[in-house]
C-alpha positions as CSV (number, residue, x, y, z in Angstrom):
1,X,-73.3,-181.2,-112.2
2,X,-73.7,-177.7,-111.2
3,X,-76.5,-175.9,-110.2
4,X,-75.8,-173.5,-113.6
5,X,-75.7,-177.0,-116.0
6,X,-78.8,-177.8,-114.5
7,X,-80.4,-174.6,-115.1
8,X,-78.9,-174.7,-118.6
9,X,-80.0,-177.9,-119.5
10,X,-84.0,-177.8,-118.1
11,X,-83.9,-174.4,-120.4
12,X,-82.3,-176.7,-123.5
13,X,-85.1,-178.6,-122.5
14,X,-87.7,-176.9,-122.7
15,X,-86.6,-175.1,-125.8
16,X,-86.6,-178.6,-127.5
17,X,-90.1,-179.5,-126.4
18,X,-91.1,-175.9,-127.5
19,X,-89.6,-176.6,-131.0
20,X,-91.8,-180.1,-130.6
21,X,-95.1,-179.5,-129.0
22,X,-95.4,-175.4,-129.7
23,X,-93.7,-174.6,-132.8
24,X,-93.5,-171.5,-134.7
25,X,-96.3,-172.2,-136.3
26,X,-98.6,-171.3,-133.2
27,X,-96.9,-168.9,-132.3
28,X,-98.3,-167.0,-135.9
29,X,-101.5,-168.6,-135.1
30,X,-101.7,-166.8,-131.5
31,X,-100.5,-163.4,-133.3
32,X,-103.5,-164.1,-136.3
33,X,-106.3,-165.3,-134.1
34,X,-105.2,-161.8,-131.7
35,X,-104.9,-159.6,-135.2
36,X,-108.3,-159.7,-136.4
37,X,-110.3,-158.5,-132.6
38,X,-106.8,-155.9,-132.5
39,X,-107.2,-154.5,-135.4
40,X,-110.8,-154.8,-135.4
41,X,-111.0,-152.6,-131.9
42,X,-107.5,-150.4,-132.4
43,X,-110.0,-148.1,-134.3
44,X,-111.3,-147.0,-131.0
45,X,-108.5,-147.6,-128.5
46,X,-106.2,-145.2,-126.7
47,X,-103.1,-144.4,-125.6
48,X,-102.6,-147.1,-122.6
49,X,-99.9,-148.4,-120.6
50,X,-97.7,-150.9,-123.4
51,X,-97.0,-151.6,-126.3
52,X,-98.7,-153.0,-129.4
53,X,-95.6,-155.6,-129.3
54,X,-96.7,-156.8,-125.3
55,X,-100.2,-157.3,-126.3
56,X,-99.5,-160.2,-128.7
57,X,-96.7,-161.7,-126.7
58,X,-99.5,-162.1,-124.2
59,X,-101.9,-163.7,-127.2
60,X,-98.7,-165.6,-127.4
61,X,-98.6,-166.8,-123.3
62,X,-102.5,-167.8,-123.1
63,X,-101.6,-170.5,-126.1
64,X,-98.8,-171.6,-124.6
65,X,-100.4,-171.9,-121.7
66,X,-103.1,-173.9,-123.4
67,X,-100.4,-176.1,-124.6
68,X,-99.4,-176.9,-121.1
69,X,-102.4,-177.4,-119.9
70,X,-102.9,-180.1,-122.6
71,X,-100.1,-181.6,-121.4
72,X,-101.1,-182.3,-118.6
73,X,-104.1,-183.1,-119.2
74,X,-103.1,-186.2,-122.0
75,X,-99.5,-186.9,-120.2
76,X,-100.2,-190.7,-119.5
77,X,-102.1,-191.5,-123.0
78,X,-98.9,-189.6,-124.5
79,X,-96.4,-192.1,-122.6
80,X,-98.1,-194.8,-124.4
81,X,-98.7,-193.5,-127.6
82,X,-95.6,-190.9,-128.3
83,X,-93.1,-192.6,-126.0
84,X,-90.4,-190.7,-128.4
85,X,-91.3,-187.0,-127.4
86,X,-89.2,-185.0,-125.0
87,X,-91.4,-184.7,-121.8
88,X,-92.2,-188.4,-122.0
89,X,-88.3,-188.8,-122.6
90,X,-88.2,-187.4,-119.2
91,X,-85.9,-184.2,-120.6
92,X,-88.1,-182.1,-118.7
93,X,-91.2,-182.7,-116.0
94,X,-94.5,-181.7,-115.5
95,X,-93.3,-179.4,-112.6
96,X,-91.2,-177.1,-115.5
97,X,-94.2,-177.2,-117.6
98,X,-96.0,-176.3,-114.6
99,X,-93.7,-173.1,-114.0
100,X,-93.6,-172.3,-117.5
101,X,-97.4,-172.5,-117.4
102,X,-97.7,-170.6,-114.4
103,X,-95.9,-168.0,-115.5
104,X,-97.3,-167.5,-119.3
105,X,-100.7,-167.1,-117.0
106,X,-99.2,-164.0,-114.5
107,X,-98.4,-162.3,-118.4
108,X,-101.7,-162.5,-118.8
109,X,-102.9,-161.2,-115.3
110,X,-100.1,-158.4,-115.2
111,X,-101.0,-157.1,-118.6
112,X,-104.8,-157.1,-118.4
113,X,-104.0,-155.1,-115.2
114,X,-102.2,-152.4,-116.8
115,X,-104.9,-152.0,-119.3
116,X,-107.4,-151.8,-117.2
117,X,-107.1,-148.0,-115.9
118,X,-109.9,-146.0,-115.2
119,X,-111.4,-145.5,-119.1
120,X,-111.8,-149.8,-117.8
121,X,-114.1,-149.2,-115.0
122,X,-117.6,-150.9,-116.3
123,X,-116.0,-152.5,-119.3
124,X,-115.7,-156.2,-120.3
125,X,-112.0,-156.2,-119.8
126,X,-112.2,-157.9,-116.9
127,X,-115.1,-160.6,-117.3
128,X,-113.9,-160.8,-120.6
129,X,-110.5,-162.0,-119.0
130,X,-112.2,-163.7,-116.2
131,X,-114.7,-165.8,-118.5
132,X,-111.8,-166.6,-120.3
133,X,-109.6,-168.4,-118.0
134,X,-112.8,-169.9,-116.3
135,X,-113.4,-171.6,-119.8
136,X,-109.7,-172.5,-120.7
137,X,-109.5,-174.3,-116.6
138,X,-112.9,-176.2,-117.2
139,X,-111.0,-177.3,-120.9
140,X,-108.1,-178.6,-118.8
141,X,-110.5,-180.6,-116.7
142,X,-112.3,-181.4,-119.7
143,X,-115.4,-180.1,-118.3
144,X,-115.2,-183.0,-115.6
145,X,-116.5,-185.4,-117.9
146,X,-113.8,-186.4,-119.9
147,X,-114.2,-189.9,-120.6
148,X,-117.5,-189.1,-122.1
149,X,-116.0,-186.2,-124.1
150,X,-113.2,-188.2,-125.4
151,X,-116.1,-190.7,-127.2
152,X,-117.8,-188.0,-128.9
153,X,-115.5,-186.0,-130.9
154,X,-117.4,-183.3,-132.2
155,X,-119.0,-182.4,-129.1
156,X,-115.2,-182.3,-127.5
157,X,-114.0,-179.7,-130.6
158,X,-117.1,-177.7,-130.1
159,X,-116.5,-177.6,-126.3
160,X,-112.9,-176.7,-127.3
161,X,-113.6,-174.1,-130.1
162,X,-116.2,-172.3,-128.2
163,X,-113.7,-170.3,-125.8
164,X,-112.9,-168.2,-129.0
165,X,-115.8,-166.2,-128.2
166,X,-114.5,-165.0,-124.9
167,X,-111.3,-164.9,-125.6
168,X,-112.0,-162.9,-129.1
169,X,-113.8,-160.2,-126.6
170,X,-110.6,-160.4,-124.2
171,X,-108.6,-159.7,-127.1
172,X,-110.5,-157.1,-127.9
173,X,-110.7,-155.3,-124.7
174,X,-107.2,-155.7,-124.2
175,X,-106.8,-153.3,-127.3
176,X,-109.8,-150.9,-126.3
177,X,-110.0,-151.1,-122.6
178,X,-113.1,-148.7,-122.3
179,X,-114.7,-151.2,-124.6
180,X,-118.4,-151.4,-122.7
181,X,-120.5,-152.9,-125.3
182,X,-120.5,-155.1,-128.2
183,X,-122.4,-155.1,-131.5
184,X,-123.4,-157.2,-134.2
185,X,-120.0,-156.3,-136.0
186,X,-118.0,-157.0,-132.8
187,X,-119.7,-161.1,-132.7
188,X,-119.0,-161.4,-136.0
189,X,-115.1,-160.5,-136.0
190,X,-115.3,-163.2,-132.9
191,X,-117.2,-165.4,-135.0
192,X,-114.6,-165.0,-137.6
193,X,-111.7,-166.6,-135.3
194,X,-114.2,-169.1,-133.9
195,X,-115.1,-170.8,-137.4
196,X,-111.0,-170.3,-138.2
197,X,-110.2,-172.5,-135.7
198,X,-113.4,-174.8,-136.2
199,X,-112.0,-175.4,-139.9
200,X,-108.6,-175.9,-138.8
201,X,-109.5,-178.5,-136.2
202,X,-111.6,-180.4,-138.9
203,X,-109.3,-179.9,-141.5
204,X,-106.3,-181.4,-139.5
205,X,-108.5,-184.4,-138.4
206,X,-109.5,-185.2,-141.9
207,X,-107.9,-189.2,-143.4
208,X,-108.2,-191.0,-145.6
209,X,-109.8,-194.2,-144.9
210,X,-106.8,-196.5,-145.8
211,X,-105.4,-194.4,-143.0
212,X,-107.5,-194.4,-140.1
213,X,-106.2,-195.9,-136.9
214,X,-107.7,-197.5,-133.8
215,X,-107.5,-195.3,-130.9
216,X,-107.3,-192.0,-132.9
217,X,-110.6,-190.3,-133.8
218,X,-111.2,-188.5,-136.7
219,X,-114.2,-186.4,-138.2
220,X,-114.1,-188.4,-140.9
221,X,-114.6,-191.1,-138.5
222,X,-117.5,-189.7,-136.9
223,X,-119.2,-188.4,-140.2
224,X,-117.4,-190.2,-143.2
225,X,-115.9,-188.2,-146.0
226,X,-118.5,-186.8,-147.5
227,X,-120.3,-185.6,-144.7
228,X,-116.6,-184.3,-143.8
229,X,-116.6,-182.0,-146.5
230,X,-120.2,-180.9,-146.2
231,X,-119.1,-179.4,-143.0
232,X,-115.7,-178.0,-144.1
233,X,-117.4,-176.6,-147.2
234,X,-120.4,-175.1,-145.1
235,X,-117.7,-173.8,-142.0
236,X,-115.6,-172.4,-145.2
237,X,-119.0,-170.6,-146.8
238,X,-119.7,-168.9,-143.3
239,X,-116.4,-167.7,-142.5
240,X,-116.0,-166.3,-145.9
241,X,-119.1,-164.6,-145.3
242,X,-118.4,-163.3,-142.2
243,X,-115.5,-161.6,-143.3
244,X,-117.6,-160.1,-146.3
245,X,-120.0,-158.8,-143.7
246,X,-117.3,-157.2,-141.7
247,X,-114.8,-155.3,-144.2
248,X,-118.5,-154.6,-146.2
249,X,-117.7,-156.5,-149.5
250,X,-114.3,-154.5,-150.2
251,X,-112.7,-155.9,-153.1
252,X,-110.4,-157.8,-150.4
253,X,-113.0,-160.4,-150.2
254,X,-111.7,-161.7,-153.6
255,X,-109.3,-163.0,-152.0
256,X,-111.3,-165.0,-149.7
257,X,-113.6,-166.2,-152.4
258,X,-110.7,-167.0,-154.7
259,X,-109.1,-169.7,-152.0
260,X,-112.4,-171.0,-151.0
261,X,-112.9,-171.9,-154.5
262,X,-110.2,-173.7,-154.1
263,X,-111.2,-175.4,-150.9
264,X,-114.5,-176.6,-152.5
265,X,-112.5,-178.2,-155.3
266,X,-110.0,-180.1,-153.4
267,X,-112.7,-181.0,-151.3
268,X,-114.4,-182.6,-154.4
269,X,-111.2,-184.4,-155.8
270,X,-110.8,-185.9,-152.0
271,X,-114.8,-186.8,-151.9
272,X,-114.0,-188.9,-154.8
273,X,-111.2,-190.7,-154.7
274,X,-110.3,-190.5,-150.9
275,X,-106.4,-190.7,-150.7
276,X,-103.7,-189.7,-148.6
277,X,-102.3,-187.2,-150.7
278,X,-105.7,-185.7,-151.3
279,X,-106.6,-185.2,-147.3
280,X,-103.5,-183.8,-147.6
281,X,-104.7,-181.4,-149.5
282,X,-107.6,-180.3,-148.1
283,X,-105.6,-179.6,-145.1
284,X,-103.2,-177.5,-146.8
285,X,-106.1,-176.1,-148.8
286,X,-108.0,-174.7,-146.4
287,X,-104.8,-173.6,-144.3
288,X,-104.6,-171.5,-146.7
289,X,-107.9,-170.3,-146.8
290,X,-107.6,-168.8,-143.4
291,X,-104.3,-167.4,-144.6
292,X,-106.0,-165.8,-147.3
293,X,-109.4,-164.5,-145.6
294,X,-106.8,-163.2,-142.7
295,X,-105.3,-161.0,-144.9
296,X,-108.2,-159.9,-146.4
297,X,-110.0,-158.8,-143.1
298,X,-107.1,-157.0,-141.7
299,X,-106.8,-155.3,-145.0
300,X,-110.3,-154.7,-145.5
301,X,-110.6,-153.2,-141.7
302,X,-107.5,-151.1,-142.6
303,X,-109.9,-149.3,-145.6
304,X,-112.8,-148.8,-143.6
């Protein structure tokens, strides 16, 4: 085999495990979670070195480079338990993930760089950046107490959702580099992708009980159902709030009250009769109540 069939085959590889472990679907997650604190802060920003296009592709390489770290992190507990995916296949090796990883992370450093020009001096572009990467290496490690955080599920999501505060403000100085400052509007928009991906972590973690399965946590596990939907309904209420607060009550927030109607209902078919289909539903339900409150933020911060 040739040196060009190897090369050829490690990128087939790594296209296939893309396609598996990082699918399209984060990659419009990465470019969502990056609209709202773009948007949000491209009010204020100027002119700087690239384009609006190079700003999410670099939301896109700190998820991807999430996802490697991840799989690093669970690689042996993955052999055991998903002995059918393409890294544990041995199609490609920690050492390409590693590359691709360490690449996706000089993205980050190169374009936070060429933001940062002198309208950057005594911003928060660079702690912003800095906290950032701090928070997603102590994730990787698991904040070096792992076997503890693995027991206790909530704590680990929390642990895990809470770096959407820093990187919110990254995202945000990446747009307005002479960004110094933050207000109460500024924590909010952060706010609004931290309790996005609190609901969708939930939301995704949320059986059945004829479905539950040793070794695999759940939060309906850890609280039952109907403490399960207490929180999604009360992470649902706030977010839609949030969002109010921000775009101030335009008539966009109908959309956002409109699906988390919606939410509370399928949340109260699921509460009482617990089945497969309906968890299925709340997923989907409230997928698409962060689709719909999305929209209505960038839309509503587009009128103001």
């Amino acid at each position: 085999m040739t040196n060009d069939d190897t090369k050829s085959g490690k990128l087939t590889g790594l296209w296939q495990w893309s396609m598996e472990r990082f699918p399209v679907f984060h990659w419009i997650f990465a470019a969502v979670l990056f609209s709202g604190p773009y948007v949000w802060q491209h009010r204020f920003g100027s002119e700087q070195a690239g384009s609006d296009v190079l700003l999410f592709f670099t939301s896109f390489c700190f998820f991807l480079l999430l996802r490697v770290f991840d799989e690093h992190k669970d690689y042996e507990l993955d052999c055991k338990n998903h002995p059918q995916r393409v890294l544990q296949r041995g199609v490609i090796s920690l050492g390409d993930l590693k590359v691709l990883g360490i690449a996706a992370a000089i993205v980050t450093l190169l374009v936070t760089f060429l933001r940062g020009n002198e309208d950057a001096v005594g911003g928060l572009l660079w702690p912003a950046y800095v906290m950032t990467m701090l928070w997603a290496g102590l994730m990787a490690k698991e904040f070096f107490v792992g076997d503890w955080l693995e027991t206790n599920l909530p704590l680990y999501g929390l642990s895990h959702m809470a770096i959407m505060f820093p990187l919110s403000l990254w995202f945000m100085t990446l747009t307005n580099p002479s960004l110094s400052n933050i207000g109460f509007l500024d924590v909010l928009v952060m706010g609004v992708n931290f309790f996005t991906g609190a609901i969708g972590e939930v939301a995704r973690k949320t059986y059945a009980p004829s479905d539950e399965r040793d070794g695999v946590d759940s939060y309906t596990k850890n609280f039952g159902v109907a403490g399960t939907t207490m929180i999604l309904n009360a992470f649902s209420l706030i977010l839609v709030a949030m969002t109010a607060i921000v775009i101030e009550g335009h008539y966009f927030s109908v959309l956002s009250v409109a699906a988390l109607v919606f939410t509370i209902l399928c949340n109260r078919s699921y509460r009482k009769q617990p089945t497969t289909e309906a968890a299925k539903k709340v997923e989907n339900s409230h997928s698409l109540l962060l689709m719909a409150n999305y929209t209505a933020l960038l839309l509503g911060i587009g009128f103001l």
